[in-house]
FIVOZA-601178 format. One record per residue: residue in three letters; x, y, z of N, C-alpha, C, O in turn. Coordinates in steps of 0.001 Angstrom, whole numbers. Layout:
N
REC    r     n_xx     n_yy     n_zz    ca_xx    ca_yy    ca_zz     c_xx     c_yy     c_zz     o_xx     o_yy     o_zz
REC  ALA        X        Y        Z        X        Y        Z        X        Y        Z        X        Y        Z
...
***
This chain:
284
REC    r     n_xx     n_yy     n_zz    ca_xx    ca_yy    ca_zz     c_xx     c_yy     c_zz     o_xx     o_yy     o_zz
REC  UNK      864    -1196        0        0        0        0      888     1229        0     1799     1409      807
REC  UNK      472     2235    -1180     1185     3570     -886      685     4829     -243     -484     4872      142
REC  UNK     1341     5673     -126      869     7050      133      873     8160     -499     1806     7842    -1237
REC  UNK      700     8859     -724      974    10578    -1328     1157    11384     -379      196    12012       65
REC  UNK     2904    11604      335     2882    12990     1227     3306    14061       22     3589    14134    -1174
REC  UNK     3150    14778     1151     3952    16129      -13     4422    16977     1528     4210    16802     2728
REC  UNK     5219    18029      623     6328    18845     1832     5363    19865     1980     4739    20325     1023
REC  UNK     5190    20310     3392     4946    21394     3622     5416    22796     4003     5841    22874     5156
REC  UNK     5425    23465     3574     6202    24829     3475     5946    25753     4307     5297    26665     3794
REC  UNK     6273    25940     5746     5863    27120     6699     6306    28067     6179     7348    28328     5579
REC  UNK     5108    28770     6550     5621    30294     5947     5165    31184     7229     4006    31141     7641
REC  UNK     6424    32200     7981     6072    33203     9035     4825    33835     8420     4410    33892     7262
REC  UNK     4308    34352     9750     3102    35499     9653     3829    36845     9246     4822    37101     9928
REC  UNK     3578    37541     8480     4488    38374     8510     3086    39677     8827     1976    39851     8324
REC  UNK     4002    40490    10084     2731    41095    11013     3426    42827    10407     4276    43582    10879
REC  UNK     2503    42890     9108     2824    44068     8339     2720    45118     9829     3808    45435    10310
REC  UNK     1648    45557    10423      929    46268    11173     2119    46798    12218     2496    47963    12341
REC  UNK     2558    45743    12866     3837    46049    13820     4965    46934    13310     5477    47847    13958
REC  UNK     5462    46371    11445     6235    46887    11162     6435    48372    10948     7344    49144    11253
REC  UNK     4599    48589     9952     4058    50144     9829     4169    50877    11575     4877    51881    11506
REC  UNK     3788    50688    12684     3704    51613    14230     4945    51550    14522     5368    52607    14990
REC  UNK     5857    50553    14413     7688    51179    14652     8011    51933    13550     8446    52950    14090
REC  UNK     8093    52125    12292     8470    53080    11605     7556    54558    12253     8039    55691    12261
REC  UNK     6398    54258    12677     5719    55890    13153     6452    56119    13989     7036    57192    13836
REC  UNK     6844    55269    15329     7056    55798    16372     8552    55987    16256     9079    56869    16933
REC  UNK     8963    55558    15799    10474    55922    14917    10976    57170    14535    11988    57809    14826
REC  UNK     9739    57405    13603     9746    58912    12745     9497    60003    13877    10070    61079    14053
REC  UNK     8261    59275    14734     7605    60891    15387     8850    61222    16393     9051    62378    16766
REC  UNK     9688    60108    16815    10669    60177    17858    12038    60918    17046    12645    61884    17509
REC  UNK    12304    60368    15996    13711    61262    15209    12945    62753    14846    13772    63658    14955
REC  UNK    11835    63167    14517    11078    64249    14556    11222    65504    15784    11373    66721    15675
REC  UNK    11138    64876    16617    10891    65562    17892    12294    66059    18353    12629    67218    18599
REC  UNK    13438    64310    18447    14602    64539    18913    15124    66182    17628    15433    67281    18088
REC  UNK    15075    65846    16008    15431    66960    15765    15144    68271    16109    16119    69013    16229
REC  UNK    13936    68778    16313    13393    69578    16574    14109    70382    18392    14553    71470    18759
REC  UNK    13861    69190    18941    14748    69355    20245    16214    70300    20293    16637    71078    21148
REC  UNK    16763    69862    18992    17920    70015    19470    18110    70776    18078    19092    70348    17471
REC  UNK    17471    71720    17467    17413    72823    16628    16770    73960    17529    16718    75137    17172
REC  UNK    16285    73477    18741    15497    75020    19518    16937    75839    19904    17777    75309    20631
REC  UNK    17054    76707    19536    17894    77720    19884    17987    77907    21764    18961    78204    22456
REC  UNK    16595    77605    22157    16440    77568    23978    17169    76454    24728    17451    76135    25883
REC  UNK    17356    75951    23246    18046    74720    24662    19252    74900    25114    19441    74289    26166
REC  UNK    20176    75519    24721    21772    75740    24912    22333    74748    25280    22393    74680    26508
REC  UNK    22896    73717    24616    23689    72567    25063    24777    73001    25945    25126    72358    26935
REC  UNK    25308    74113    25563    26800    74746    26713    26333    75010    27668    26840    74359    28581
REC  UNK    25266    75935    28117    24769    76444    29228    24824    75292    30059    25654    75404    30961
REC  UNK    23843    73615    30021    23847    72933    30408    24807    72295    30842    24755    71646    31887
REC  UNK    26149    72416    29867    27510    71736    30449    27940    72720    31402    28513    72303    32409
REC  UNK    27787    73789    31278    28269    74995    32128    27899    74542    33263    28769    74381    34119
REC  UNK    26774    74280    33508    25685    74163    35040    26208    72765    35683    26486    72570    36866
REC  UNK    26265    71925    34702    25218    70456    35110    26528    69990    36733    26276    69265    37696
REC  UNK    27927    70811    36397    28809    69854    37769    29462    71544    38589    30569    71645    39118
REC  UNK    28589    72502    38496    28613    73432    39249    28571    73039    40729    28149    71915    41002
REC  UNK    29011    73946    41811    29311    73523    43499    27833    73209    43971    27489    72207    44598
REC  UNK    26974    74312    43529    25715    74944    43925    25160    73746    43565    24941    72945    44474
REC  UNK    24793    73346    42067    24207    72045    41688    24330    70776    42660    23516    70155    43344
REC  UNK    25601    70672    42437    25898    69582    43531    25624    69273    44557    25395    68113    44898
REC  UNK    25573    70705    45595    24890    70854    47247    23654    70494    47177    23037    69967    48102
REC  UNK    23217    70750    46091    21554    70392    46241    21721    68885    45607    21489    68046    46478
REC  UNK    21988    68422    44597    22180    66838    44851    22589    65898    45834    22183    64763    46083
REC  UNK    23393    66537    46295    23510    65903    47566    22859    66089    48694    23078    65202    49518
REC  UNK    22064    67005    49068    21275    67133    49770    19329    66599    49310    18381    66520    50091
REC  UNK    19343    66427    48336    18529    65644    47556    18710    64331    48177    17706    63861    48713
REC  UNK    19842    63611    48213    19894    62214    48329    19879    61852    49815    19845    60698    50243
REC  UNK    19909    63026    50594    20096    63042    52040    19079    63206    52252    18904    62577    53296
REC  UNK    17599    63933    51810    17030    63950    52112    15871    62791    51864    15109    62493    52784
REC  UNK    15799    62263    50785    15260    61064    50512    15772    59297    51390    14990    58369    51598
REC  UNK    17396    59330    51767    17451    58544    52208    16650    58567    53906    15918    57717    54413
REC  UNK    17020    59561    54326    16076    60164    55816    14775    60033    55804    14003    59671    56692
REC  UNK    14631    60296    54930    13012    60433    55094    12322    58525    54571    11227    58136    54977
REC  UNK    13093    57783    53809    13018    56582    53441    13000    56012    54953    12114    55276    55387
REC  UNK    14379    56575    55859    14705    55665    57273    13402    55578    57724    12624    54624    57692
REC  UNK    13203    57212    58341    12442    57383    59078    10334    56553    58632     9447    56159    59389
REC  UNK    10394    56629    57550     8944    56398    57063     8959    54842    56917     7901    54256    57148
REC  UNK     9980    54172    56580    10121    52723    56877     9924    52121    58315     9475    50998    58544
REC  UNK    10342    53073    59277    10337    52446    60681     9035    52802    61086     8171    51981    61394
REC  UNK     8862    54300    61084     7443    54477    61013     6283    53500    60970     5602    53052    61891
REC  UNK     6225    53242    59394     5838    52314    58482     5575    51222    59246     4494    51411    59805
REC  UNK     6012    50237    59520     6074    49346    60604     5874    49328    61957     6074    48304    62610
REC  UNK     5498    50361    62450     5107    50377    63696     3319    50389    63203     2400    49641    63535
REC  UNK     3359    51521    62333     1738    51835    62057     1284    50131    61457      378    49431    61907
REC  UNK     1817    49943    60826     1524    48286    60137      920    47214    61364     -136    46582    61373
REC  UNK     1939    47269    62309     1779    46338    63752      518    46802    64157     -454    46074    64358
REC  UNK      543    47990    64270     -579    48933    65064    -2261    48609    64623    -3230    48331    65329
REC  UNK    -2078    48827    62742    -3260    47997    62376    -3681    46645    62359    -4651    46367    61654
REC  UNK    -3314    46064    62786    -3031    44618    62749    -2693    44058    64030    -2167    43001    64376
REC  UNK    -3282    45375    64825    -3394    44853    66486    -4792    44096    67329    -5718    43915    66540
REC  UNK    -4917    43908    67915    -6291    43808    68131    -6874    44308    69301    -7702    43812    70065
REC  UNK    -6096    45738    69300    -6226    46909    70289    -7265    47925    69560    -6682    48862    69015
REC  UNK    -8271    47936    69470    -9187    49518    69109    -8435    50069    68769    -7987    50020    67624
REC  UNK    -7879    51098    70069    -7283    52272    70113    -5972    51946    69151    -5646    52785    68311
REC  UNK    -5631    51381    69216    -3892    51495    68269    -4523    51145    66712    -3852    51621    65796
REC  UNK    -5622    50441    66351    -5871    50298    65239    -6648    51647    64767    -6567    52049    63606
REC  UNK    -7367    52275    65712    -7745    53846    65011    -6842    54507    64817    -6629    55076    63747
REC  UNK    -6024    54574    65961    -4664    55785    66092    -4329    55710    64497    -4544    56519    63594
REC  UNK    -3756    54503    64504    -2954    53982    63009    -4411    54532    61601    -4220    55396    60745
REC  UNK    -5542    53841    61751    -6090    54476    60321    -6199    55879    60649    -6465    56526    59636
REC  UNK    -6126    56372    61370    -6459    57905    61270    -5231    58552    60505    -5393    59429    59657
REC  UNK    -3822    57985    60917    -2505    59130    60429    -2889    58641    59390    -3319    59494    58614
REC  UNK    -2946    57105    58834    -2731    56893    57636    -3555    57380    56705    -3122    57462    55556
REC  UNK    -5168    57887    57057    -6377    58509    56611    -5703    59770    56340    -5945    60181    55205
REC  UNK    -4839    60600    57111    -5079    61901    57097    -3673    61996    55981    -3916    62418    54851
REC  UNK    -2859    61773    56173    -1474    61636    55078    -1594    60638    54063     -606    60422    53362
REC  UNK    -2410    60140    53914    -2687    59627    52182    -3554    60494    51916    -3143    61313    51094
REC  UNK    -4383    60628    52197    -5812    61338    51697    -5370    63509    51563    -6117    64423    51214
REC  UNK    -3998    63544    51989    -4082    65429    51414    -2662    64868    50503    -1948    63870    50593
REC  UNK    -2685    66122    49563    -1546    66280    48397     -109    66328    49994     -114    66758    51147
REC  UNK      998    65537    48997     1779    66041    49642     2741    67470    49802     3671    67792    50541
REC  UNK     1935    68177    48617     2366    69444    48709     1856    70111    49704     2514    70977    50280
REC  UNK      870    69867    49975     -422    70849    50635      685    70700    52360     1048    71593    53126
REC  UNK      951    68974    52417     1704    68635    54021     3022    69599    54214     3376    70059    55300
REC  UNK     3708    69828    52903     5510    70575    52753     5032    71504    53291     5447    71832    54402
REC  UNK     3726    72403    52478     3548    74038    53044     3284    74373    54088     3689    75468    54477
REC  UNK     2311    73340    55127     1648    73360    56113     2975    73167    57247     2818    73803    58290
REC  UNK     4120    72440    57150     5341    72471    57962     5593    73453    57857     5496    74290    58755
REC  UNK     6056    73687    56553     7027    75253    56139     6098    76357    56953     6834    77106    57595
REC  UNK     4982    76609    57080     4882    77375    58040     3824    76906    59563     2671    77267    59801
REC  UNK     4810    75921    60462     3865    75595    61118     3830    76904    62216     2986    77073    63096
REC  UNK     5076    77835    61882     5285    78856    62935     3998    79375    63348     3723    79527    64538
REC  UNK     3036    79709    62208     2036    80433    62274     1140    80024    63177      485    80657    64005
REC  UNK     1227    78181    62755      255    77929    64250      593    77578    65404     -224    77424    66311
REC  UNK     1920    77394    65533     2430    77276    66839     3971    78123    67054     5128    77719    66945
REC  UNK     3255    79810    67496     4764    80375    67101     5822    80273    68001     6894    80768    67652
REC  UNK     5715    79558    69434     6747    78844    69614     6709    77564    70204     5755    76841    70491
REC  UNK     7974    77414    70336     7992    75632    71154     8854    75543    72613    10027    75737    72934
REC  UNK     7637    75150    73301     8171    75187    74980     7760    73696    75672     6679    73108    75649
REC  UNK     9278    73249    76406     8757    72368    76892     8682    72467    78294     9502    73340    78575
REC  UNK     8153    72057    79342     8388    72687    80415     8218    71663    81666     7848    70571    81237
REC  UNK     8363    71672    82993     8005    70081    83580     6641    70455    84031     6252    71619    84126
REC  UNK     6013    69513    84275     4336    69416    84762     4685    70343    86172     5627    70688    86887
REC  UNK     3587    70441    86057     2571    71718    87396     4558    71954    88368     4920    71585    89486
REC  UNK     5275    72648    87331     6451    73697    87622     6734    74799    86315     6877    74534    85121
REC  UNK     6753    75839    86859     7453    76992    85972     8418    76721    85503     8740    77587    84690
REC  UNK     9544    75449    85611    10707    75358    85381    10877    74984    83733    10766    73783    83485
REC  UNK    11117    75814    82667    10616    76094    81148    12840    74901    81151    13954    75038    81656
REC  UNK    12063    73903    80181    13534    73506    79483    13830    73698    78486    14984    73326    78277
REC  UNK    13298    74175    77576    12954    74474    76277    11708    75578    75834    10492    75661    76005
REC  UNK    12752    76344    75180    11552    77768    74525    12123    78080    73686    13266    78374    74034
REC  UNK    11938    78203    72591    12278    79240    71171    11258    79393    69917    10208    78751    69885
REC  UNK    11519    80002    69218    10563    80561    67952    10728    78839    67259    11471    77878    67461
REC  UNK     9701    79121    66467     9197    77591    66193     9832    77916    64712    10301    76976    64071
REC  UNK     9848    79120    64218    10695    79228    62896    12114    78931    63135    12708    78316    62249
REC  UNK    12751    79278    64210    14294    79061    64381    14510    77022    64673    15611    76573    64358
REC  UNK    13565    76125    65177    13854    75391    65154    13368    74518    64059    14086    73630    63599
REC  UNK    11835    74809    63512    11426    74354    61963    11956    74757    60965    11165    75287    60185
REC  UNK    13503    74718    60491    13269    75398    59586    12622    74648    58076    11772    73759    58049
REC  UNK    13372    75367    56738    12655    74886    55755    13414    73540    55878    12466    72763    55776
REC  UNK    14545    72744    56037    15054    71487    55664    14333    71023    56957    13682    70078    56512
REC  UNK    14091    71083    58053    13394    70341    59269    12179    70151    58719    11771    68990    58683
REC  UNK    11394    71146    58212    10138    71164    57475     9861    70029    56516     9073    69120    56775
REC  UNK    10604    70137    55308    11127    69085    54326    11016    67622    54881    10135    66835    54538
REC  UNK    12050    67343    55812    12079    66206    56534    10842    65174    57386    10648    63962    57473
REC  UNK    10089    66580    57995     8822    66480    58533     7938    65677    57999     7583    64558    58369
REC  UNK     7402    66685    56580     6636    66336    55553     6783    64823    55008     5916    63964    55170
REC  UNK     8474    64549    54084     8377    63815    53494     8520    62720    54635     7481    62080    54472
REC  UNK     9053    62249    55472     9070    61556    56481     7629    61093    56662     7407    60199    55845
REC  UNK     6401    61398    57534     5178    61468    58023     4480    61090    56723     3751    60114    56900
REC  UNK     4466    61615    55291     4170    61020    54490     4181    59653    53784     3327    59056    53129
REC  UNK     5728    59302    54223     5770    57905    53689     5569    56885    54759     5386    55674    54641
REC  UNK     5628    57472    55602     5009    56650    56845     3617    55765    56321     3525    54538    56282
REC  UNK     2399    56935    55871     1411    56196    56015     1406    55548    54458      328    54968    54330
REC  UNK     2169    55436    53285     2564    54670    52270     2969    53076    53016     2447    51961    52987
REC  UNK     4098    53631    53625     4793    52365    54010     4209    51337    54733     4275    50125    54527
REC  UNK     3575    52011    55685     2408    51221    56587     1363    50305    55542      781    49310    55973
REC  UNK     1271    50586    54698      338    49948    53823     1053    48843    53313      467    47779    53511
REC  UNK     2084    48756    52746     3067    48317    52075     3382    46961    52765     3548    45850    52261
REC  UNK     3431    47526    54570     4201    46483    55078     2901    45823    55312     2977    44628    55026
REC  UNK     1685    46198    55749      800    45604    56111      182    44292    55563     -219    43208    55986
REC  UNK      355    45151    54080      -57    43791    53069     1338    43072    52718     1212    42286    51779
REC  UNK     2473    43143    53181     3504    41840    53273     3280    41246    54163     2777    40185    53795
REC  UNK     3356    41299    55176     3020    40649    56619     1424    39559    56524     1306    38465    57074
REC  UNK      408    40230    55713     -654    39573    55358     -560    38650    54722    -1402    37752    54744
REC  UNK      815    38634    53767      812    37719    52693     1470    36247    53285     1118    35128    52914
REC  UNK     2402    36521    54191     3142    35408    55343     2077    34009    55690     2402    34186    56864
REC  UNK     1549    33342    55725      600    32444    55837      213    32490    57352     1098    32665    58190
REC  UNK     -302    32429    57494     -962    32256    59033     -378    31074    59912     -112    31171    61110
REC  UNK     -257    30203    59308      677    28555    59532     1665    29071    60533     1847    28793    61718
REC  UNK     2545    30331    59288     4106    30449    60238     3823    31136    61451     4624    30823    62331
REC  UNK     2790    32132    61879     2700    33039    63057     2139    31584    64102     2958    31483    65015
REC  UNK     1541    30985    64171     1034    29599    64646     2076    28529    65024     2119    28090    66173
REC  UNK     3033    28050    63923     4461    27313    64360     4916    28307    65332     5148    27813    66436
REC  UNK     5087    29428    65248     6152    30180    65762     5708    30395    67456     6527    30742    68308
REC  UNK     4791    30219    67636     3563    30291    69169     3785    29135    69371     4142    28968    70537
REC  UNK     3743    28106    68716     3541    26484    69251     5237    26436    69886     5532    25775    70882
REC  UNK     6034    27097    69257     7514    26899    70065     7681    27580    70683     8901    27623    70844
REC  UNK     7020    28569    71489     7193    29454    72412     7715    30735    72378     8147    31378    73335
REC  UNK     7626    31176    70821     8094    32656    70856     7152    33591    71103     5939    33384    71059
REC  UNK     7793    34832    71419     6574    36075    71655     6248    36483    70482     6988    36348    69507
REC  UNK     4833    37155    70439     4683    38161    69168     5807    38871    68781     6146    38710    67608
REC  UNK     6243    39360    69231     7589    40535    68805     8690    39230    68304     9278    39207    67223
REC  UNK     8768    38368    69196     9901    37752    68048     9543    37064    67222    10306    36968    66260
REC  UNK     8352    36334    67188     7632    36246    65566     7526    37125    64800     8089    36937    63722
REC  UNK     7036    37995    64925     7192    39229    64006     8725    39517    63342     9081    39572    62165
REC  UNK     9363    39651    64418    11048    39696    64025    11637    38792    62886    11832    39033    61695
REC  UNK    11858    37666    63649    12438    36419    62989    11782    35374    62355    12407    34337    62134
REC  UNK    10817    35467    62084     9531    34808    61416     9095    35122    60058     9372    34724    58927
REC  UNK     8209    36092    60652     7193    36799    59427     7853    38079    58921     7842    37825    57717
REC  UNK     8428    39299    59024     9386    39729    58338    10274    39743    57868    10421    40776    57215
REC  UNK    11433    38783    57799    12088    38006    56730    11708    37456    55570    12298    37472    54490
REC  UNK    10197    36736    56000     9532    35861    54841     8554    37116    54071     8152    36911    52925
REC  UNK     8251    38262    54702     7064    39243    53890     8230    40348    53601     7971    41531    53825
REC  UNK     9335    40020    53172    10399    41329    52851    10353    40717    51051    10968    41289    50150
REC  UNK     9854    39994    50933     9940    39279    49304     8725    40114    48442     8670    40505    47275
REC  UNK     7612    40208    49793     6480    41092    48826     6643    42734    49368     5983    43670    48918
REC  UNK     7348    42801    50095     7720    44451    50400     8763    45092    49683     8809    46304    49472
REC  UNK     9345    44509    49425    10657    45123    48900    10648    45651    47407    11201    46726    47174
REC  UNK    10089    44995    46468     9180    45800    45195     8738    47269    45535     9363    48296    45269
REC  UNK     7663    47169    46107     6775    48333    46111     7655    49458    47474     7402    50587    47894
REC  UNK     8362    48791    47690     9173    49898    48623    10085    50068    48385    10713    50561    49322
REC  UNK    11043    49817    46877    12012    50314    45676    10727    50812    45172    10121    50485    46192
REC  UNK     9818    51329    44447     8882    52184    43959     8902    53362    44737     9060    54475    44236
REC  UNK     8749    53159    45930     8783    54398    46934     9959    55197    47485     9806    56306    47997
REC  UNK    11089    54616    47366    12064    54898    47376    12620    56089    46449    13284    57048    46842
REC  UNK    12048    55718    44634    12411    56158    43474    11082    57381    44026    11363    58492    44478
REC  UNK    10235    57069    43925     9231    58137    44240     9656    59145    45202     8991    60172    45063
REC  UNK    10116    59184    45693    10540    59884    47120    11506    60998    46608    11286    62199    46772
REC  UNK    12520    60518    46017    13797    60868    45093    12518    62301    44457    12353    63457    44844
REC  UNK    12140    61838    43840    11646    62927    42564    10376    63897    43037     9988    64999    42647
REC  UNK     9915    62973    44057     9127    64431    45087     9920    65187    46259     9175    65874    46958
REC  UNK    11119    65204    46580    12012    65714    47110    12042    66992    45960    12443    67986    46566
REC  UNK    11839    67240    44904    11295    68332    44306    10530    69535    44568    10726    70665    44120
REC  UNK     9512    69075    45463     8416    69423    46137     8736    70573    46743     8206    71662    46523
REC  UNK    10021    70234    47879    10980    71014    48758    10840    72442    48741    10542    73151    49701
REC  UNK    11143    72889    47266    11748    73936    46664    10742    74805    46931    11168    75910    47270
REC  UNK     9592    74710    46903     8443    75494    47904     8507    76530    48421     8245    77710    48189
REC  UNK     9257    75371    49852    10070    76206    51101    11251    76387    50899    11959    76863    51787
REC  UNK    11603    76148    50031    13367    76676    49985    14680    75663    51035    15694    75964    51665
REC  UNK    13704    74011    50658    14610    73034    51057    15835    73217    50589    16562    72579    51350
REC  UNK    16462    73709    49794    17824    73718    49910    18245    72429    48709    19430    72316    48396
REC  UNK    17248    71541    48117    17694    70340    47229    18201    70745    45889    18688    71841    45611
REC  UNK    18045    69832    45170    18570    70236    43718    17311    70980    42959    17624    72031    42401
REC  UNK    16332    70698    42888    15748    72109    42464    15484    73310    43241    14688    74108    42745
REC  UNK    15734    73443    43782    15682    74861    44994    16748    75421    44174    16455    76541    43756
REC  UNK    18211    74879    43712    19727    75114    43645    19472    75578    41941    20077    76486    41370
REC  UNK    18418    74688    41336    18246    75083    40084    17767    76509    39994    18299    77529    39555
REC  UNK    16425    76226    40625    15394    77401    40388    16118    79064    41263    15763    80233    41108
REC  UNK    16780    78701    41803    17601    79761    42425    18553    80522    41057    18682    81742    40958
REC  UNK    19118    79581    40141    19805    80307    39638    19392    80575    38410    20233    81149    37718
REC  UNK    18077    80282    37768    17401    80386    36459    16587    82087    36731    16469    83093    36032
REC  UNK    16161    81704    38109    15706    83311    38628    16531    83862    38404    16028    84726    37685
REC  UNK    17972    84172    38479    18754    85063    38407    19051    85273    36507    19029    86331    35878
REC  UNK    19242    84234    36119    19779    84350    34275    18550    84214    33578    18445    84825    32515
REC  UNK    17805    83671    33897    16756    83667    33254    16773    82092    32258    15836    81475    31751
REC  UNK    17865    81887    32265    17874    79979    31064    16750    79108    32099    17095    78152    32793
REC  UNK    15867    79455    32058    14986    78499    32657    14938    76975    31730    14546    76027    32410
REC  UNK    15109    76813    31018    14976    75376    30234    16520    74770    30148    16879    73641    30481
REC  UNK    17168    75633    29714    18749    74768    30107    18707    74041    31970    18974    72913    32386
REC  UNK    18422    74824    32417    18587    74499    34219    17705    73597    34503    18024    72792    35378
REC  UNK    16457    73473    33910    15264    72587    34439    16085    71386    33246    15305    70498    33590
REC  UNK    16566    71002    32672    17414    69925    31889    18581    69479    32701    18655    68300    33049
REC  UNK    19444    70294    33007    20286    69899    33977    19638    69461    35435    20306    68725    36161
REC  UNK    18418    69886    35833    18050    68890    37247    17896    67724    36419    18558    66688    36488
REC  UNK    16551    68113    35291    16341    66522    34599    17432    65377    34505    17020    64220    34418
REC  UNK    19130    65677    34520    19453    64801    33768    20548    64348    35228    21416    63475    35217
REC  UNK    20121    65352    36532    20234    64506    37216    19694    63798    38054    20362    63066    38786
REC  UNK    18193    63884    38125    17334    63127    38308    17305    61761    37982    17180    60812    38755
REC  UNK    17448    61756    36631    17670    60741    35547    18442    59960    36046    17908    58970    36547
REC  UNK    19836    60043    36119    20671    59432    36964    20707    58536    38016    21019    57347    38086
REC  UNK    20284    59433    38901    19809    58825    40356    19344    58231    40001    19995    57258    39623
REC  UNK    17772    58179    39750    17274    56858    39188    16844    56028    38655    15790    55395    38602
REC  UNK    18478    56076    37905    18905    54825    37349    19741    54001    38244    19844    52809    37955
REC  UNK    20470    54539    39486    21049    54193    39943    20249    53423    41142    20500    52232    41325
REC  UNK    19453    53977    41821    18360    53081    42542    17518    52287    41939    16873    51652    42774
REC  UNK    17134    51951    40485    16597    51044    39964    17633    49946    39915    17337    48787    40203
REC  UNK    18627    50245    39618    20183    48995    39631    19885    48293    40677    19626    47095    40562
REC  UNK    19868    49191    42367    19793    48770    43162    18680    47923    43564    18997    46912    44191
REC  UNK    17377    48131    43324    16151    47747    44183    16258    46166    42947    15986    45015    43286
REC  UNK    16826    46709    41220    16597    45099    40870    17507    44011    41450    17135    42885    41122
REC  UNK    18758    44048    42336    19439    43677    43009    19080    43340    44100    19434    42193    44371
REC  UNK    18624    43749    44723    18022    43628    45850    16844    42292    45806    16810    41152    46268
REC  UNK    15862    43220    44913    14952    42069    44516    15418    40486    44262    14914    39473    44745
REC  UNK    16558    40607    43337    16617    39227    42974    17355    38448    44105    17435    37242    44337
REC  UNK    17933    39688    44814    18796    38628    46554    17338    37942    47214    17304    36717    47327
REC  UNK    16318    38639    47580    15623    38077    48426    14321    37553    47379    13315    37072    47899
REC  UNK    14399    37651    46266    13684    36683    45802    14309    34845    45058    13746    34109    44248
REC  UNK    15377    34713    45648    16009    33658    45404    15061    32241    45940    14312    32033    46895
REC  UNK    15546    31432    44774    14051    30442    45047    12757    30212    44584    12184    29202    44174
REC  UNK    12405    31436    44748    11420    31880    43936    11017    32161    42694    11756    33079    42338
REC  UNK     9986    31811    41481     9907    32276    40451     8676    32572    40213     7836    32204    41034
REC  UNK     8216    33394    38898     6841    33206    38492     6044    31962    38251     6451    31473    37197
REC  UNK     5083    31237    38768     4475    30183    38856     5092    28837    39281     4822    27791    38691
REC  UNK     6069    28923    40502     6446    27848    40954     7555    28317    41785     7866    29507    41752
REC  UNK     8223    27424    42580    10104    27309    42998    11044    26972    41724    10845    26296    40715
REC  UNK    11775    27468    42030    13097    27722    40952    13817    26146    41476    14881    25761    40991
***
């Protein structure tokens, strides 16, 4: 008995459609870049002039000081308010939704301005001992708020009630099993919490708190308000004076840019340390 095969000939899809939207986005992008860099406003020198100036720099570096501080502080924060909701105390679980109600729910600009001048509503700060005249502390609330205390305030207290969220739902994600083993051998809450369940919920925190991190970085912007002292304060200080407002707002841009790129390096590093083991839809 015979057969009749014959060869069959694959032939790719050839996905015209894809090819036509990269040539657009191609064009509209070499379009633009020319155009960019035919504006007479942009001054490529000006920008080299600026971009590793002293002034620039103080405020980059005080940029990164201020984001890492305010990261410390709103991380520890963060975790206390987290515990707090996830108490089964009333009072510590309102305490906790209320900050977190009141600092998610206003702009964080609206929180910078409201520091920057808390003088107004409390024009000074005295501490003093109970039912004695004996004052240990008194001064103008502007001499000890200033605008970088202000800054700190704000972005600090802000990421607090971010972070609190963050950690809350890592800690949620921990199985219930391990807080249960960890009681059946006789540890306390606090050192379950410790050595337990935050080690194992740092795999789903640590993502979204490299997001916040990078976020933090680029609303440290915000600052300039009050005259934080960061890298746009350092910009906008000296565009007021020359007037190159677009060369200077390019030179923060491109060190913005920078940074983070340099904390994205980091947080994907990070990520892949404590996600070891782990993969999308299974163990590695």
């Amino acid at each position: 008995m015979t057969s009749d095969t014959e060869t069959v000939r694959v032939v790719p899809v050839r996905h015209y459609g894809r090819w036509l939207t990269a040539i657009l986005v191609v064009g509209v992008a070499a379009l633009f870049l020319r155009a960019l860099l035919d504006s007479p406003n942009l001054e490529p020198a000006t920008i080299g002039e600026y971009l590793f100036k002293d002034y620039i720099l103080d405020g980059v570096v005080t940029t990164l000081w201020l984001t890492l501080l305010a990261m410390v502080l709103g991380t520890v924060g963060g975790v206390l308010l987290a515990v707090m909701r996830l108490s089964a105390n009333p009072v510590l679980r309102g305490v906790s939704w209320a900050f977190i109600w009141i600092f998610r729910g206003t702009p964080l600009l609206v929180q910078i301005i409201f520091f920057g001048f808390l003088g107004a509503l409390f024009p000074r700060i005295t501490f003093s001992l109970p039912f004695t005249d004996l004052v240990l502390f008194d001064k103008p609330t502007s001499v000890v708020v200033t605008g970088t205390v202000a800054a700190v305030l704000a972005l600090s207290l802000n990421e607090m009630a971010y972070a609190a969220e963050v950690i809350r739902g890592g800690i949620l994600a921990v199985d219930a099993g391990q807080t249960e083993a960890a009681a059946a051998l006789g540890m306390s809450p606090a050192l379950t919490l410790r050595r337990v369940v935050l080690p194992q919920a740092m795999r789903v925190i640590i993502p979204p708190m490299g997001n916040e991190t990078i976020t933090m970085l680029k609303s440290t912007a915000l600052v300039s308000i009050i005259a934080g002292r960061d890298l746009m304060t350092a910009v906008q200080t000296v565009y007021q004076g020359n007037y190159k407002v677009i060369p200077l707002l390019v030179v923060a841009a491109i060190w913005y840019l920078a940074l983070v790129s340099l904390l994205s390096a980091g947080q994907w590093a990070i990520e892949r340390r404590f996600g070891r083991g782990f993969a999308r839809g299974g163990v590695r």
